[in-house]
PANU-160335 format. One line per 4 residues: their letters; for each residue x, z, y of C-alpha. Coordinates in steps of 0.5 Angstrom, whole numbers. Example, Ala and Ser with C-alpha at 12.3 -4.5 7.8 and 13.67 -1.06 7.14 Angstrom:
! PANU-160335
as> 25:16:-9  27:14:-2;
***
This chain:
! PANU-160335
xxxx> 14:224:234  10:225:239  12:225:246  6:224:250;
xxxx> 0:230:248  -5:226:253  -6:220:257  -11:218:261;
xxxx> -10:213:266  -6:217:271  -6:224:267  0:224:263;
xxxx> 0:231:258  7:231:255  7:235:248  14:238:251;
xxxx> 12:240:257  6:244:255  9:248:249  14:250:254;
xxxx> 8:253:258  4:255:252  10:259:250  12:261:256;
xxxx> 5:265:258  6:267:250  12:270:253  9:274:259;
xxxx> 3:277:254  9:279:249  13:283:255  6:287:255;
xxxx> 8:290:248  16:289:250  16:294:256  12:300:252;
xxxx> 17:299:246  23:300:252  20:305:256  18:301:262;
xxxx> 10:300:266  8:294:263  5:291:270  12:291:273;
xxxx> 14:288:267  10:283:267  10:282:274  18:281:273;
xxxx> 18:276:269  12:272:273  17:272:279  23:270:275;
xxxx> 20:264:273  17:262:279  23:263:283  27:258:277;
xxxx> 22:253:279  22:254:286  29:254:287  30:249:282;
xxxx> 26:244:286  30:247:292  37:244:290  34:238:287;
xxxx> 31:237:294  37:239:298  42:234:293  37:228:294;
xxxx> 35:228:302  34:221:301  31:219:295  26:225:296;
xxxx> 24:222:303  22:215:300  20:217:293  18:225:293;
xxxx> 13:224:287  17:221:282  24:226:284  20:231:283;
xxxx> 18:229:276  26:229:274  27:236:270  31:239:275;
xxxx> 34:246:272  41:246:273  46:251:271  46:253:279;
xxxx> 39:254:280  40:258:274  45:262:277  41:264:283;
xxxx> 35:266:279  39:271:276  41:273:282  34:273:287;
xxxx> 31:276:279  36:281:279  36:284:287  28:284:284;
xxxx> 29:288:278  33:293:284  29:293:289  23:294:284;
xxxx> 27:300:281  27:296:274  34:298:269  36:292:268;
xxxx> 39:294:261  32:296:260  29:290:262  34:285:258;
xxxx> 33:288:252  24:288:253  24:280:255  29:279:249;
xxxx> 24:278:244  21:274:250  25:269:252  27:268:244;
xxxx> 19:267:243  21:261:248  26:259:245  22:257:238;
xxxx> 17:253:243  22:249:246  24:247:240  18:245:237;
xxxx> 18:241:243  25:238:243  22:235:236  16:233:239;
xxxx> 19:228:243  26:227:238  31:229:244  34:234:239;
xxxx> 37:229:234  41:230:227  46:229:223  44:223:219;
xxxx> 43:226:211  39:226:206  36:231:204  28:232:203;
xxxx> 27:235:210  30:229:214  26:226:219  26:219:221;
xxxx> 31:217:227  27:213:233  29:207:230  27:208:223;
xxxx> 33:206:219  35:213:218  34:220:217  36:226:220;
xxxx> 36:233:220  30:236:222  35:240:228  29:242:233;
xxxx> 26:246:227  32:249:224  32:252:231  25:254:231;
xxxx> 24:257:225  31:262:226  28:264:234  22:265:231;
xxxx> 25:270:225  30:273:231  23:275:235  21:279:230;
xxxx> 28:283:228  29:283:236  22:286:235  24:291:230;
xxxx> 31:292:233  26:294:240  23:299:237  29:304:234;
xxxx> 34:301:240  40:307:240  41:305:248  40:300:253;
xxxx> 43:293:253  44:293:244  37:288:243  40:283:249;
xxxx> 46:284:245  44:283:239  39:277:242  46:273:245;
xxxx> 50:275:239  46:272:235  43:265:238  49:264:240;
xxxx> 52:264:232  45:260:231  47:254:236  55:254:233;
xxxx> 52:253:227  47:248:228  51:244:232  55:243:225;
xxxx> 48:239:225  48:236:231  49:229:234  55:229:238;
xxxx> 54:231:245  55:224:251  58:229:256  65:232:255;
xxxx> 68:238:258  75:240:260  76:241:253  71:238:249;
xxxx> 76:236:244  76:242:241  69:245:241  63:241:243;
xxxx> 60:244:250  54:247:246  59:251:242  62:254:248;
xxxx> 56:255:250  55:259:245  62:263:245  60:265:251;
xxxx> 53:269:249  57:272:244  63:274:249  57:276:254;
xxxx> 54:281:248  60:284:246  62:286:254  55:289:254;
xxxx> 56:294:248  63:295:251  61:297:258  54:301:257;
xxxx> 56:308:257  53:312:250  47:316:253  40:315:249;
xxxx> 35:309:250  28:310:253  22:309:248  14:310:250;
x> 10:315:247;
***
């Protein structure tokens, strides 16, 4: 494991950080190729794309700030070090990125279905990075693969890069699916479909979480997660009306 890719005095590069930053430009390059296989101006797309990460940073940050005044006003460097993406900073990125996508006159359907492969390309990054800092732990197994624990006195299944491989087999079918689309919303469909049906199956494989839900005795917070992309994909296909998707020439 390899949590820190640079250390130099002050400056600390860590490995997690810096694929996330590699895969996210990768993923802002790929919609340049995604936007013409759904019909869309690729600088609008890209432009987007930039816009909703930035506005998931700022916002983010934001309600860090807000939620901890204090701390911020006597230590503001090392709060703003703590991750701070939370599931309300997530939901109004969605909400500040889709008054965007409407003002900008983006369908978002159409949108949705170009940052799919995107944001599975993402995907594969971060877990490379979850198994660069060992914050992704196994069941303990014995399988050849197995990866020593943090303490050495077992061997784990390598989860990180299980979900690494299958988000990067599922950018190149989303590709494809991209490419022979029937209507709008059917890729981000697929793409929530099936990374949901990913991260059930490999929480099979997963060390418990330390946190409960309300109902936490019957599935783990991941595996309702889950079940919720699945629910949201299948509400798209129902609710999209039939009519033909649009495809660059």
């Amino acid at each position: 494991m390899h949590p820190t890719f640079l250390h130099l005095g002050n400056l600390v590069v860590p490995t997690f950080g810096l694929l996330a930053a590699i895969g996210l430009i990768s993923a802002l390059m790929l919609s340049l190729r995604t936007a013409q296989l759904a019909g869309l101006n690729p600088d609008r797309l890209f432009d987007a794309g930039l816009f909703s990460l930035l506005s998931a940073f700022v916002l983010s940050r934001l309600l860090l700030i807000l939620t901890n005044l204090h701390t911020f006003l006597t230590y503001p460097l090392l709060l703003l070090r703590v991750p701070s993406l939370t599931p309300l900073g997530i939901l109004l990125t969605i909400l500040v990125t889709a008054i965007y996508l409407r003002r900008r006159g983006l369908p978002i359907l159409d949108t949705l279905d170009a940052w799919a492969p995107c944001a599975t390309l993402v995907w594969a990054f971060l877990a490379i990075g979850h198994l660069a800092e060992g914050s992704d732990p196994g069941m303990i197994t014995s399988v050849p693969w197995a990866i020593p624990s943090s303490t050495g006195l077992s061997r784990l299944h390598p989860i990180a890069l299980y979900a690494s491989a299958l988000a990067i087999a599922l950018t190149l079918v989303l590709l494809q699916q991209l490419r022979h689309r029937t209507r709008p919303g059917s890729t981000i469909a697929l793409a929530l479909a099936t990374a949901g049906v990913i991260q059930f199956f490999l929480s099979f494989f997963r060390q418990p979480a330390l946190f409960g839900t309300p109902f936490a005795g019957i599935l783990d917070p991941i595996q309702w997660a889950a079940l919720g992309m699945v629910l949201t994909a299948c509400l798209i296909l129902i609710t999209q009306p039939q009519r033909p998707a649009t495809h660059a020439v």
